[in-house]
PDB file with SEQRES, HELIX, SHEET and CRYST1 records, atoms N, CA, C and O in Angstrom:
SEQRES   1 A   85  UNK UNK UNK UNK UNK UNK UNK UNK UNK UNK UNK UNK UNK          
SEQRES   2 A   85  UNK UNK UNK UNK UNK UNK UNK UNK UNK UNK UNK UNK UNK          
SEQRES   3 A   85  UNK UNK UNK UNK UNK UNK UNK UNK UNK UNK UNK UNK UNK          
SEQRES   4 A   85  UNK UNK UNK UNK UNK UNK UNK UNK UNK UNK UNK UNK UNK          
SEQRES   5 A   85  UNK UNK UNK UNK UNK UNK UNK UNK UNK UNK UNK UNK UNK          
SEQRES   6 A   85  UNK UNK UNK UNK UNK UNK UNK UNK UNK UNK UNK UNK UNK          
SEQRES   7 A   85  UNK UNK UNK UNK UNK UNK UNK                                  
HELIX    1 AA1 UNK A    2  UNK A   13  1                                  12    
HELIX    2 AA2 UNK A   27  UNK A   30  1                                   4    
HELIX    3 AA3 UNK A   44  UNK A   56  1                                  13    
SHEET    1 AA1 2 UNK A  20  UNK A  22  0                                        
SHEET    2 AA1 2 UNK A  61  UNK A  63  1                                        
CRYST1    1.000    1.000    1.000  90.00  90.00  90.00 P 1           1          
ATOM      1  N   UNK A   1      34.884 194.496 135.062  1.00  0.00           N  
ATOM      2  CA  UNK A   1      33.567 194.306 135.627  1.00  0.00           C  
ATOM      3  C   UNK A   1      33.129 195.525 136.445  1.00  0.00           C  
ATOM      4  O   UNK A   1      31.918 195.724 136.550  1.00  0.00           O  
ATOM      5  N   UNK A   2      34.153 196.510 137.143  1.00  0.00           N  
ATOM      6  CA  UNK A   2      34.187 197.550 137.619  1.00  0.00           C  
ATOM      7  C   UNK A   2      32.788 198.295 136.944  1.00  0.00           C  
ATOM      8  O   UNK A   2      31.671 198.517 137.412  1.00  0.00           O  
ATOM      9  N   UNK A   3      33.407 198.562 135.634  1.00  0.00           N  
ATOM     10  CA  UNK A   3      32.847 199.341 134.853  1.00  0.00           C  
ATOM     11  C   UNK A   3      31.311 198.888 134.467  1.00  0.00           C  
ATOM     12  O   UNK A   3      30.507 199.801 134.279  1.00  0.00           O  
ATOM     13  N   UNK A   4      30.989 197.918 134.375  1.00  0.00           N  
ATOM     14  CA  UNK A   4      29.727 197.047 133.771  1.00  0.00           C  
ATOM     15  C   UNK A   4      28.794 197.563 135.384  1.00  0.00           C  
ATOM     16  O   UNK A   4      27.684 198.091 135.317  1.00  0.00           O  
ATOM     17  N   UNK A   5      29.374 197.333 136.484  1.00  0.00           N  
ATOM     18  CA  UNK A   5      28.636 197.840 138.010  1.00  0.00           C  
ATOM     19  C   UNK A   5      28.279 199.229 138.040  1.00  0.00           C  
ATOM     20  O   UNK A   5      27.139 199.596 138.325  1.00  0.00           O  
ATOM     21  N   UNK A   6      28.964 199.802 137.832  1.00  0.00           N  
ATOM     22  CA  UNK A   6      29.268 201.414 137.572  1.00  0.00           C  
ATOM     23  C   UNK A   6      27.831 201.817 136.566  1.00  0.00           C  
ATOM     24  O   UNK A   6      27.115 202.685 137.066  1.00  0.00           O  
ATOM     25  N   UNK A   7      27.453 201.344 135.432  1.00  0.00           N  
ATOM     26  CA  UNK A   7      27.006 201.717 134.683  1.00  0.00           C  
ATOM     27  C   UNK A   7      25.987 201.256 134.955  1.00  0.00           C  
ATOM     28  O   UNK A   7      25.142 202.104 134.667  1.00  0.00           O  
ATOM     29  N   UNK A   8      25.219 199.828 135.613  1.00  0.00           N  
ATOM     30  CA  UNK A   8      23.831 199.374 136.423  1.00  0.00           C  
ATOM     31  C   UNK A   8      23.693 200.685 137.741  1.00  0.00           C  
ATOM     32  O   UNK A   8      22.601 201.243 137.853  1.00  0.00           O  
ATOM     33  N   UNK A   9      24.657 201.025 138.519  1.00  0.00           N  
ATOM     34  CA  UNK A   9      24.536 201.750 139.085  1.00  0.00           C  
ATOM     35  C   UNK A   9      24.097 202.946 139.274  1.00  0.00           C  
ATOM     36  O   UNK A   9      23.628 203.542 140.244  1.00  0.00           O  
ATOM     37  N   UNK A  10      24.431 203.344 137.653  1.00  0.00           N  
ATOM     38  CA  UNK A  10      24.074 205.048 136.950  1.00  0.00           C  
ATOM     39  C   UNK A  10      22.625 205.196 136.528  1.00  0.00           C  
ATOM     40  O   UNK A  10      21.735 206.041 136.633  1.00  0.00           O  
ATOM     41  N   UNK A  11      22.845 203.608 135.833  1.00  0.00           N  
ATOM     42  CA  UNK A  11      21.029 203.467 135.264  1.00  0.00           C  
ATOM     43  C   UNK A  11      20.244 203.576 136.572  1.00  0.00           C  
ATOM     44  O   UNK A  11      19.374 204.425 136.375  1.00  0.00           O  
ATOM     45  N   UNK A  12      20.148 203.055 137.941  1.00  0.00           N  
ATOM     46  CA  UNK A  12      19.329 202.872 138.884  1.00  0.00           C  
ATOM     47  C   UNK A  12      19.059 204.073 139.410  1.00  0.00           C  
ATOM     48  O   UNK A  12      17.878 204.392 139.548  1.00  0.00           O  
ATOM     49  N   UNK A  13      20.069 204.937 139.789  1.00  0.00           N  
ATOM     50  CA  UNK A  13      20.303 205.937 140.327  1.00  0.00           C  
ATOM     51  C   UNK A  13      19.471 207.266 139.840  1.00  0.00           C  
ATOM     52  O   UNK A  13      19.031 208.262 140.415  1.00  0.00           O  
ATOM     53  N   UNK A  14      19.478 206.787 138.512  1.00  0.00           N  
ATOM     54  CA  UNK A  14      19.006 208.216 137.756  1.00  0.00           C  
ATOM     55  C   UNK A  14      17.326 207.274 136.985  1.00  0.00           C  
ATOM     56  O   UNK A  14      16.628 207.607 136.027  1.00  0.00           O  
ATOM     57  N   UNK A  15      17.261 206.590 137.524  1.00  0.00           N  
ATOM     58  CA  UNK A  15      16.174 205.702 136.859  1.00  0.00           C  
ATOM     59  C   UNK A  15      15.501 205.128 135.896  1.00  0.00           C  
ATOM     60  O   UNK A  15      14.352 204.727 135.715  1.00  0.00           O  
ATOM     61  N   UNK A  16      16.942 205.209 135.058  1.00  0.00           N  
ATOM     62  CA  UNK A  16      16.931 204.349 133.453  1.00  0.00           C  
ATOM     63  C   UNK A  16      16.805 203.242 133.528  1.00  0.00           C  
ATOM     64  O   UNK A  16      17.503 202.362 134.033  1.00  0.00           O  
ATOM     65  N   UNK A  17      15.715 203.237 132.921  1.00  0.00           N  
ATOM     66  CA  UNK A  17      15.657 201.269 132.137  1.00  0.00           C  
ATOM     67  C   UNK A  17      16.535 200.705 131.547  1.00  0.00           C  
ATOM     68  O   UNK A  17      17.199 201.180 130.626  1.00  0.00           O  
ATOM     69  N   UNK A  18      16.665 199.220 132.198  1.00  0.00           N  
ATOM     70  CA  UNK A  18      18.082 198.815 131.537  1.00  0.00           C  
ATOM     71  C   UNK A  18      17.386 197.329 131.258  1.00  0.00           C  
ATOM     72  O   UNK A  18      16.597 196.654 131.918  1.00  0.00           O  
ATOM     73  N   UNK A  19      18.229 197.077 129.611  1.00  0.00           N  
ATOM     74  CA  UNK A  19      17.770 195.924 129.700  1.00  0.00           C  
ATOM     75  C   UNK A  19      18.915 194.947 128.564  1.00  0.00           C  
ATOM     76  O   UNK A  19      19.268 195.125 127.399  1.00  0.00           O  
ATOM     77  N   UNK A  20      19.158 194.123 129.373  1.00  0.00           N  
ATOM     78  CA  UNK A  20      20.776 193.399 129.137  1.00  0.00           C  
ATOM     79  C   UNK A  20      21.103 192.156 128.367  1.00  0.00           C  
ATOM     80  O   UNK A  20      21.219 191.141 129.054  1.00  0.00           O  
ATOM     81  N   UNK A  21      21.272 192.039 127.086  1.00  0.00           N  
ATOM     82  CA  UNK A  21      21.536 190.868 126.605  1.00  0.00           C  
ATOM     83  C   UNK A  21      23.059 190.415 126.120  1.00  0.00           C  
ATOM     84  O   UNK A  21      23.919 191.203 125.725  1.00  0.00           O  
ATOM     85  N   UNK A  22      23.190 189.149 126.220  1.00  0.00           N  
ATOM     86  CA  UNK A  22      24.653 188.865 125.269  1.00  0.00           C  
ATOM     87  C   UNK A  22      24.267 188.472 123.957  1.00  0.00           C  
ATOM     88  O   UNK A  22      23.688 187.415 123.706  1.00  0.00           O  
ATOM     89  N   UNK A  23      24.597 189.335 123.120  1.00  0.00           N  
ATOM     90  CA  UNK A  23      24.746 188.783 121.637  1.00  0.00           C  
ATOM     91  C   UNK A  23      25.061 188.028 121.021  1.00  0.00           C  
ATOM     92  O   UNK A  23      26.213 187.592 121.018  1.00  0.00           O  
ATOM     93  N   UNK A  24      23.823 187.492 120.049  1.00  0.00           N  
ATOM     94  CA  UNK A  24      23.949 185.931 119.136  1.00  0.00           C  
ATOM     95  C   UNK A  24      25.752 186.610 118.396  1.00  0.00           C  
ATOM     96  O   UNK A  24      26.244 187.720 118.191  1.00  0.00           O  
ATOM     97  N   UNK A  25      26.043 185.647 118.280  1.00  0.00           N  
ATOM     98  CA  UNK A  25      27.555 185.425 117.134  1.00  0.00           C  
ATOM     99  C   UNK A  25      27.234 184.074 116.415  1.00  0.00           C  
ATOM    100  O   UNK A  25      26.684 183.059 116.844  1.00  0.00           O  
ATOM    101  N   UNK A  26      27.606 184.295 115.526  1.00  0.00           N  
ATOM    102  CA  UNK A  26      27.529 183.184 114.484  1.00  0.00           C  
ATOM    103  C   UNK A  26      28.662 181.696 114.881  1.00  0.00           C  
ATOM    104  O   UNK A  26      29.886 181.586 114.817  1.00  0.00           O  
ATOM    105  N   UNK A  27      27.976 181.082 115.138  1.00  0.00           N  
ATOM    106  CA  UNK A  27      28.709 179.539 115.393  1.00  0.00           C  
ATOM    107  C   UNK A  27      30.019 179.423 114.487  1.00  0.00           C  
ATOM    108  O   UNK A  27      31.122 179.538 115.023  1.00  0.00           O  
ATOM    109  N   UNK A  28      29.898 179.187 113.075  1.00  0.00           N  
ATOM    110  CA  UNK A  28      31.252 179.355 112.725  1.00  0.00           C  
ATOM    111  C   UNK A  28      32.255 180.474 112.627  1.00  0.00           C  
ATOM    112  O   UNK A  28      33.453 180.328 112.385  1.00  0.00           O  
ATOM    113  N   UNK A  29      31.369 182.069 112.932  1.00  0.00           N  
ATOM    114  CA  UNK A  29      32.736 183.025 112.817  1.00  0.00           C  
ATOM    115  C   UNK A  29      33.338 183.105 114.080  1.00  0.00           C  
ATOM    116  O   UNK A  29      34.483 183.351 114.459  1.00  0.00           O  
ATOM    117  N   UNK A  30      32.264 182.833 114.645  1.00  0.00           N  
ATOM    118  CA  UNK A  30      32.697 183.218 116.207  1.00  0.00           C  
ATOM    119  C   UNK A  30      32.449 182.247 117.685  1.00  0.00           C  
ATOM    120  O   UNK A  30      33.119 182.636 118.642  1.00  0.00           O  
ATOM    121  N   UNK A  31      31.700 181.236 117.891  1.00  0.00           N  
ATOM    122  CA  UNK A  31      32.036 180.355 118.865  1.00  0.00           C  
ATOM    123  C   UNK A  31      32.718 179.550 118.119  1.00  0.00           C  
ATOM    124  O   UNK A  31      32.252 178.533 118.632  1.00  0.00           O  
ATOM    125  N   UNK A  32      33.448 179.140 117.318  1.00  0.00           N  
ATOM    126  CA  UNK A  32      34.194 177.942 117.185  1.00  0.00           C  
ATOM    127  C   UNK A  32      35.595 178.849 117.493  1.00  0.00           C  
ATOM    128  O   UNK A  32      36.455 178.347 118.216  1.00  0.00           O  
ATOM    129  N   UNK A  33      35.761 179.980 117.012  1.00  0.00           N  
ATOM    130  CA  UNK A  33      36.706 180.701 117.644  1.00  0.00           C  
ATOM    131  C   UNK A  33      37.317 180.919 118.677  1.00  0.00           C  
ATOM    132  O   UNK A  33      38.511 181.022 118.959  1.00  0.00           O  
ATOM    133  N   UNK A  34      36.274 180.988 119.291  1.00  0.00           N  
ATOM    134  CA  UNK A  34      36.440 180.577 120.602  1.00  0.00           C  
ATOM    135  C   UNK A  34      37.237 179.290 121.233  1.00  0.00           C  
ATOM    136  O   UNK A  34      38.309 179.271 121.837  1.00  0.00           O  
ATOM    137  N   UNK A  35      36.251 178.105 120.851  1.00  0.00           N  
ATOM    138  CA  UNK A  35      37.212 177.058 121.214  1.00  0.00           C  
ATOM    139  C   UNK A  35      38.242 176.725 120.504  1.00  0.00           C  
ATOM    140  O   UNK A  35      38.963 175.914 121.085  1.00  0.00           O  
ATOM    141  N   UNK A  36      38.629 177.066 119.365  1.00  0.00           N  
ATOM    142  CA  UNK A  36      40.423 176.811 118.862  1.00  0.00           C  
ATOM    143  C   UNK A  36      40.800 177.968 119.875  1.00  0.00           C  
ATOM    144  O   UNK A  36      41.944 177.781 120.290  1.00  0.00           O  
ATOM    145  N   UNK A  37      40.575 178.404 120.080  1.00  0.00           N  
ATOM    146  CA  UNK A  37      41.809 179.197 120.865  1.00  0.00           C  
ATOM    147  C   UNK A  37      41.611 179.156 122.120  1.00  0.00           C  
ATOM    148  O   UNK A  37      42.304 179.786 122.918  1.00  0.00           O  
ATOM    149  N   UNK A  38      40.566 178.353 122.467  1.00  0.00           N  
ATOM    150  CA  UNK A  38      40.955 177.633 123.774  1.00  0.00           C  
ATOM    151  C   UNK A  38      40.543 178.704 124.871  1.00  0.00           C  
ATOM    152  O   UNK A  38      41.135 178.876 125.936  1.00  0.00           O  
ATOM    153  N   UNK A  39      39.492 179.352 124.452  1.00  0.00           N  
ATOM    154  CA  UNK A  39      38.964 180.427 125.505  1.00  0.00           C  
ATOM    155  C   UNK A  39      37.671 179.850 125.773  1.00  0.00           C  
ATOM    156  O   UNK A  39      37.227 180.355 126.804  1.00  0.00           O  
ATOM    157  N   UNK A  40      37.000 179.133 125.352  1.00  0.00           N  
ATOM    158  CA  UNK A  40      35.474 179.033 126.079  1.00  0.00           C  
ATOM    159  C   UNK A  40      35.582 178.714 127.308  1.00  0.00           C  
ATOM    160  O   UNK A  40      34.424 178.560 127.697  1.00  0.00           O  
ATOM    161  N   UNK A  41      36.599 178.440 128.521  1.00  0.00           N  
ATOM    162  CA  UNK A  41      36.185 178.558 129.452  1.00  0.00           C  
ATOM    163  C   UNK A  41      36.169 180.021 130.316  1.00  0.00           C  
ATOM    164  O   UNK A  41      35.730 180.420 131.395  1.00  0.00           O  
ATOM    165  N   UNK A  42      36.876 180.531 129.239  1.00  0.00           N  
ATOM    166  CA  UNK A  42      37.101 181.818 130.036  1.00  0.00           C  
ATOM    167  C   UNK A  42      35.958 182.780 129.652  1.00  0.00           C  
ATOM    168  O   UNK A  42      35.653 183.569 130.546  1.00  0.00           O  
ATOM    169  N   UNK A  43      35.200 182.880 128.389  1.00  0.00           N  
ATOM    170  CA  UNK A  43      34.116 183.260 128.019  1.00  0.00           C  
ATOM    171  C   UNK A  43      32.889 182.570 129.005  1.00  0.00           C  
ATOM    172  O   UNK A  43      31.835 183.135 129.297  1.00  0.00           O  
ATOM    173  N   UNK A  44      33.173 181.644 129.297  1.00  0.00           N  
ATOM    174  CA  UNK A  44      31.913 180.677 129.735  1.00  0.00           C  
ATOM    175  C   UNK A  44      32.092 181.485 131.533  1.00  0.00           C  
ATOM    176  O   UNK A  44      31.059 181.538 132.201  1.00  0.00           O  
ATOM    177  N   UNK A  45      33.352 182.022 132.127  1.00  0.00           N  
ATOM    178  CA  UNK A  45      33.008 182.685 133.099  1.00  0.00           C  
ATOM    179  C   UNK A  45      33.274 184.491 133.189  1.00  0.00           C  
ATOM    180  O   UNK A  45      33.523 185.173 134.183  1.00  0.00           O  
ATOM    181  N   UNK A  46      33.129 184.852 131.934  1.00  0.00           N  
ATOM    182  CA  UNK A  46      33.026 185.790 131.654  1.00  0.00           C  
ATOM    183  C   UNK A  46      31.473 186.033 132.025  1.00  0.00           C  
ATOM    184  O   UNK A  46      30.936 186.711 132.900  1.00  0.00           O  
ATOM    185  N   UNK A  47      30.914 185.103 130.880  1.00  0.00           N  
ATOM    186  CA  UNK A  47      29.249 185.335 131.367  1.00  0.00           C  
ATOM    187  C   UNK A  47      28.551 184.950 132.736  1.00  0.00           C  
ATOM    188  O   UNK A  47      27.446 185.352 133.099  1.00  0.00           O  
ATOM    189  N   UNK A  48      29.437 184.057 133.467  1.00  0.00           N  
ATOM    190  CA  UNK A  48      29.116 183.757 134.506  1.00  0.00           C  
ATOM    191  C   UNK A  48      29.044 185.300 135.942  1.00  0.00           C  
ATOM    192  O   UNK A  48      28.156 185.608 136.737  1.00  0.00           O  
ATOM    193  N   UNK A  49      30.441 185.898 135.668  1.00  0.00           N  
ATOM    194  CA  UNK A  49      30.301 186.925 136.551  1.00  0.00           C  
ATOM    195  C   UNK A  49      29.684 188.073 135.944  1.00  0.00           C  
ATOM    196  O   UNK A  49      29.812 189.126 136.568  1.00  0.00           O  
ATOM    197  N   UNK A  50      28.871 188.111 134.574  1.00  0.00           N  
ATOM    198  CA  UNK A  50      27.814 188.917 134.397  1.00  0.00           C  
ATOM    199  C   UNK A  50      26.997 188.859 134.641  1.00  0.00           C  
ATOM    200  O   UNK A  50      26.341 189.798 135.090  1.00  0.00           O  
ATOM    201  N   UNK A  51      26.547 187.560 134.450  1.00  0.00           N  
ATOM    202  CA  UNK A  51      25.515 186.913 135.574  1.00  0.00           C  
ATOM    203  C   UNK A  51      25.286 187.189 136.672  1.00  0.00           C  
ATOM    204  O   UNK A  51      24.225 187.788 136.848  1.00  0.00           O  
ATOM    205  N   UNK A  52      25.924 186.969 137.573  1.00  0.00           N  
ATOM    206  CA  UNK A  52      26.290 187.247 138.808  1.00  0.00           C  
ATOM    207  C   UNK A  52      26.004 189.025 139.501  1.00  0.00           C  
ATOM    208  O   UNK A  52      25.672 189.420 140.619  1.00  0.00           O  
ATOM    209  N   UNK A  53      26.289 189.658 138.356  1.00  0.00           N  
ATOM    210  CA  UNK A  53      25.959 190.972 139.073  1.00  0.00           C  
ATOM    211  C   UNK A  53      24.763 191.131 138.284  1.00  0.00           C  
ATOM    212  O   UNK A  53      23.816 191.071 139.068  1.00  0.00           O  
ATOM    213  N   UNK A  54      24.487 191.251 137.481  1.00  0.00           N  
ATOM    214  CA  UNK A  54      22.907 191.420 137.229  1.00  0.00           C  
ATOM    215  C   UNK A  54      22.000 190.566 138.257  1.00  0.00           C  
ATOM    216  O   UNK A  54      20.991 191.231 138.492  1.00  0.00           O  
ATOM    217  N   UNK A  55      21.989 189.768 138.712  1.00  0.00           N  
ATOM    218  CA  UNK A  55      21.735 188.889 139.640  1.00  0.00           C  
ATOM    219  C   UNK A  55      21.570 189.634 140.545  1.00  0.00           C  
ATOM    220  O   UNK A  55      20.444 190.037 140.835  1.00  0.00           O  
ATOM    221  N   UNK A  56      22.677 189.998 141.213  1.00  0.00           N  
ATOM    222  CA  UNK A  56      22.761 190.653 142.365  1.00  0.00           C  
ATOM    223  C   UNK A  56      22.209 192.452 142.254  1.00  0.00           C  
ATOM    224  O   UNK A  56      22.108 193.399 143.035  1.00  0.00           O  
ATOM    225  N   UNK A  57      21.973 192.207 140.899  1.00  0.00           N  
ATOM    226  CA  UNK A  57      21.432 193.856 141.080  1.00  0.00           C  
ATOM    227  C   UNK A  57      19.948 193.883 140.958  1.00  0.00           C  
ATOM    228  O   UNK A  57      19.441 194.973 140.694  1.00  0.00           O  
ATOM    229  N   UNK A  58      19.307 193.022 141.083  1.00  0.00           N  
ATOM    230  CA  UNK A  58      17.834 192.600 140.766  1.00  0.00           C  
ATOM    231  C   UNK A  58      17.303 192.994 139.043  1.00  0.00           C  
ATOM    232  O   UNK A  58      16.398 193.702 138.600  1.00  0.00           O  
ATOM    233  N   UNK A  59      18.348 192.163 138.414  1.00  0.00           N  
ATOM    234  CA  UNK A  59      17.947 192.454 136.752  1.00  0.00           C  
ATOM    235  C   UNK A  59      18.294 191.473 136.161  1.00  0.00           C  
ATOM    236  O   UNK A  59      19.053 190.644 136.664  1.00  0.00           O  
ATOM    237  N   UNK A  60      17.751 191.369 134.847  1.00  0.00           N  
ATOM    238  CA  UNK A  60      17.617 189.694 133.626  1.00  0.00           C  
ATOM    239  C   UNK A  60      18.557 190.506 133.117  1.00  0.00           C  
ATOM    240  O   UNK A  60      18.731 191.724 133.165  1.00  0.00           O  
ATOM    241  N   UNK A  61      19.217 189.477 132.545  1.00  0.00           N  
ATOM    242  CA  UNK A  61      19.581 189.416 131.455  1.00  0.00           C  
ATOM    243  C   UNK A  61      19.479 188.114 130.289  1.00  0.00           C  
ATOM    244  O   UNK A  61      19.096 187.042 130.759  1.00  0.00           O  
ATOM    245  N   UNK A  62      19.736 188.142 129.092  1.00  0.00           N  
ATOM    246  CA  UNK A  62      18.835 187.465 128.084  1.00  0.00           C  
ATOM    247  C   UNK A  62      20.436 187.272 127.328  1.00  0.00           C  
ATOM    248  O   UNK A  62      21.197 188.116 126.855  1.00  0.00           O  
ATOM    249  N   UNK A  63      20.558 185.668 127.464  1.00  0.00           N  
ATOM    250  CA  UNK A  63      21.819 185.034 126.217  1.00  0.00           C  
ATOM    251  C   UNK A  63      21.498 184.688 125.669  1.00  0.00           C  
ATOM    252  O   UNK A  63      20.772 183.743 125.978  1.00  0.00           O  
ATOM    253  N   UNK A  64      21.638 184.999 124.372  1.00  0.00           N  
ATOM    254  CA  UNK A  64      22.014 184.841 123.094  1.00  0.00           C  
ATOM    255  C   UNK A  64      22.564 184.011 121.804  1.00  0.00           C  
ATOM    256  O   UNK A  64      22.320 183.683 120.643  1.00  0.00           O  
ATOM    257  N   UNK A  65      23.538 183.913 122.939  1.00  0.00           N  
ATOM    258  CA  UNK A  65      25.058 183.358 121.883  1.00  0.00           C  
ATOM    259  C   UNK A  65      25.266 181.877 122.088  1.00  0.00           C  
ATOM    260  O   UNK A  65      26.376 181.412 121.830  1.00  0.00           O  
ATOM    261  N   UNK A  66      24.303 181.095 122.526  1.00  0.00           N  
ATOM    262  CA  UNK A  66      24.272 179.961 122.242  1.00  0.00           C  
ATOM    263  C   UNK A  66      24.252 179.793 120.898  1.00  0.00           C  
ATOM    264  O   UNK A  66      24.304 180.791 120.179  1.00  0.00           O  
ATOM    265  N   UNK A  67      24.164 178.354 120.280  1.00  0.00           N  
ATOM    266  CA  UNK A  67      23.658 177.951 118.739  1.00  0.00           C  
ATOM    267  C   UNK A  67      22.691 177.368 118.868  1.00  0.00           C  
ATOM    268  O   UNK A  67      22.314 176.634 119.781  1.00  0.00           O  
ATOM    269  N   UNK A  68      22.026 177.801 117.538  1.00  0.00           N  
ATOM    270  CA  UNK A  68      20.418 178.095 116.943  1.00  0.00           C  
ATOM    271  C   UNK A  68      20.537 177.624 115.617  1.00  0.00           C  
ATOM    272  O   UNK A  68      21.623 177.236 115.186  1.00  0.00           O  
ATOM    273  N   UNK A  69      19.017 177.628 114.612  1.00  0.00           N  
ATOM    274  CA  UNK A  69      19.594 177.449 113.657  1.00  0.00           C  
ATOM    275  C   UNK A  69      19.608 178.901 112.735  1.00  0.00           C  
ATOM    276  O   UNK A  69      19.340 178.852 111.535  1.00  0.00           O  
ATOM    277  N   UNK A  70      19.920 180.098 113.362  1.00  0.00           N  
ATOM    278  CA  UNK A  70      20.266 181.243 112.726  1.00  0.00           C  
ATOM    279  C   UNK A  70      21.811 181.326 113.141  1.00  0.00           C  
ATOM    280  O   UNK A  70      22.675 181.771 112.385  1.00  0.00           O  
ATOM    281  N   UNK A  71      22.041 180.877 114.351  1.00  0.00           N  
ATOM    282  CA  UNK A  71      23.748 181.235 114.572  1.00  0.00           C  
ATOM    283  C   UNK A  71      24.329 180.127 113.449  1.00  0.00           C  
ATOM    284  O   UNK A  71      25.158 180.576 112.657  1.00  0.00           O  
ATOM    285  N   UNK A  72      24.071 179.151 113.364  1.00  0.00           N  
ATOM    286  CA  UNK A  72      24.592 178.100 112.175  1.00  0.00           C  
ATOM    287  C   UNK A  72      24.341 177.755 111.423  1.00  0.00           C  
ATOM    288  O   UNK A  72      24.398 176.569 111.096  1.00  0.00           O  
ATOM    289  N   UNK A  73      23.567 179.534 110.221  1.00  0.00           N  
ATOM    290  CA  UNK A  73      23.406 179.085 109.127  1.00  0.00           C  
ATOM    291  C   UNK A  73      24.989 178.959 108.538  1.00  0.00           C  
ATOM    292  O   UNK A  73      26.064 179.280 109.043  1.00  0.00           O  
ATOM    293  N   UNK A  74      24.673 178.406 107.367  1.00  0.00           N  
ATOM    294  CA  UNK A  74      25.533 178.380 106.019  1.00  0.00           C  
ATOM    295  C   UNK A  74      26.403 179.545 105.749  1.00  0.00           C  
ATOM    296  O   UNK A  74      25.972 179.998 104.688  1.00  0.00           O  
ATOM    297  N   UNK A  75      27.717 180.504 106.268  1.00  0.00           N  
ATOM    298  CA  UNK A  75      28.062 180.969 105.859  1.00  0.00           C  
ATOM    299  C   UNK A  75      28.222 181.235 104.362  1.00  0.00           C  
ATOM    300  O   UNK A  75      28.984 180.483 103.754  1.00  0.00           O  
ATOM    301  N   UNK A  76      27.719 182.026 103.816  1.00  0.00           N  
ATOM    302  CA  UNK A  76      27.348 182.411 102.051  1.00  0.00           C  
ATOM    303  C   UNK A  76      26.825 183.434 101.825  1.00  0.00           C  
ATOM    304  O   UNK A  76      26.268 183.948 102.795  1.00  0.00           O  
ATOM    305  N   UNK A  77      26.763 184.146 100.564  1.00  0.00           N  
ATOM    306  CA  UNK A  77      26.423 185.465 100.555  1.00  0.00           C  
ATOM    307  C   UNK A  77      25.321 184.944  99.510  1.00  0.00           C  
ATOM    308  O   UNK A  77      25.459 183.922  98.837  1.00  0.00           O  
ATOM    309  N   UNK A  78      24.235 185.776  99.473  1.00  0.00           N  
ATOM    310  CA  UNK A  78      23.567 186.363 100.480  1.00  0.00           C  
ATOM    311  C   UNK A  78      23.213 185.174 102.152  1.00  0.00           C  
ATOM    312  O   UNK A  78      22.758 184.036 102.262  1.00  0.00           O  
ATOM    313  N   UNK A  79      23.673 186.121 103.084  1.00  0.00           N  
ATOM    314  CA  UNK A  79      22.958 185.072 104.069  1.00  0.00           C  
ATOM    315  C   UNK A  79      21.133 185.318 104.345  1.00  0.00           C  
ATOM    316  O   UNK A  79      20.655 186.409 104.036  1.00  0.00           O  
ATOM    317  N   UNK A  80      20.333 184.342 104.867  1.00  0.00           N  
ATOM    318  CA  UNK A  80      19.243 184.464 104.811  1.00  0.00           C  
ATOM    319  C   UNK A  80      19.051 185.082 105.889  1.00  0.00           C  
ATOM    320  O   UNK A  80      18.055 185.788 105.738  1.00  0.00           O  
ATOM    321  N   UNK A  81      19.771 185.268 107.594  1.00  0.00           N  
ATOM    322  CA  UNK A  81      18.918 185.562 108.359  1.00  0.00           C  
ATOM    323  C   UNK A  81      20.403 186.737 109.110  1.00  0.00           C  
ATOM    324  O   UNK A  81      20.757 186.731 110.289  1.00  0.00           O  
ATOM    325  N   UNK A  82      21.076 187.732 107.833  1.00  0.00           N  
ATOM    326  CA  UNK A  82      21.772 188.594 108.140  1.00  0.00           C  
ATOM    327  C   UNK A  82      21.071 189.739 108.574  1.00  0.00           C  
ATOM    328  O   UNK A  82      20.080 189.989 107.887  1.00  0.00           O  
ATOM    329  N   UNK A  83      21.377 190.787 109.854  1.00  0.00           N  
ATOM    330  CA  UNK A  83      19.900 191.691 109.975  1.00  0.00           C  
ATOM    331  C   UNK A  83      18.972 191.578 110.950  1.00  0.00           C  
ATOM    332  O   UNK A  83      18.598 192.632 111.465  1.00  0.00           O  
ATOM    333  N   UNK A  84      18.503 190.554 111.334  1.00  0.00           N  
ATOM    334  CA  UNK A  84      17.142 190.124 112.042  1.00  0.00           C  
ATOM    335  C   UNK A  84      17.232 190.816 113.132  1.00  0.00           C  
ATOM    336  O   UNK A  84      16.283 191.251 113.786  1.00  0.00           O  
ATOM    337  N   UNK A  85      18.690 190.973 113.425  1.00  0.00           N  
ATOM    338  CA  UNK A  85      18.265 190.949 115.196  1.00  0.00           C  
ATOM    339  C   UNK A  85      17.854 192.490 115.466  1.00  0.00           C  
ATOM    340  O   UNK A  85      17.501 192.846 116.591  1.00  0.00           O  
TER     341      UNK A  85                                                      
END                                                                             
């Protein structure tokens, strides 16, 4: 998290626009992954203390990685909404 402060810090300092999101992942490649292996709580305060300093640094940030119905399409090729973001 050091590093994530460090780098809001650099942007302010030198007066880059910053603008912060967590990335959609696809419900079945990647949040169900999550919970078999028994990490969503640790992801769930992963984002929490990102939260937390964007917060505290007077900046949004924008999640993502909830499920939608683009994070849970139909794994299949072609996918329909591969790309968008």
């Amino acid at each position: 998290m050091n590093d994530f402060k460090e780098i809001i810090n650099i942007c302010k300092k030198n007066k880059i626009k910053i603008k912060l999101y967590i990335s959609p992942a696809h419900a079945n490649l990647d949040g169900e992954g999550i919970l078999s292996a028994n990490l969503y709580e640790e992801f769930e305060n992963w984002k929490r203390d990102i939260s937390n300093i964007v917060y505290n640094s007077n900046l949004k940030i924008i999640d993502f990685s909830g499920y939608n119905n683009i994070t849970t399409e139909k794994v299949k090729t072609p996918m329909i909404n591969l790309g968008i973001f």
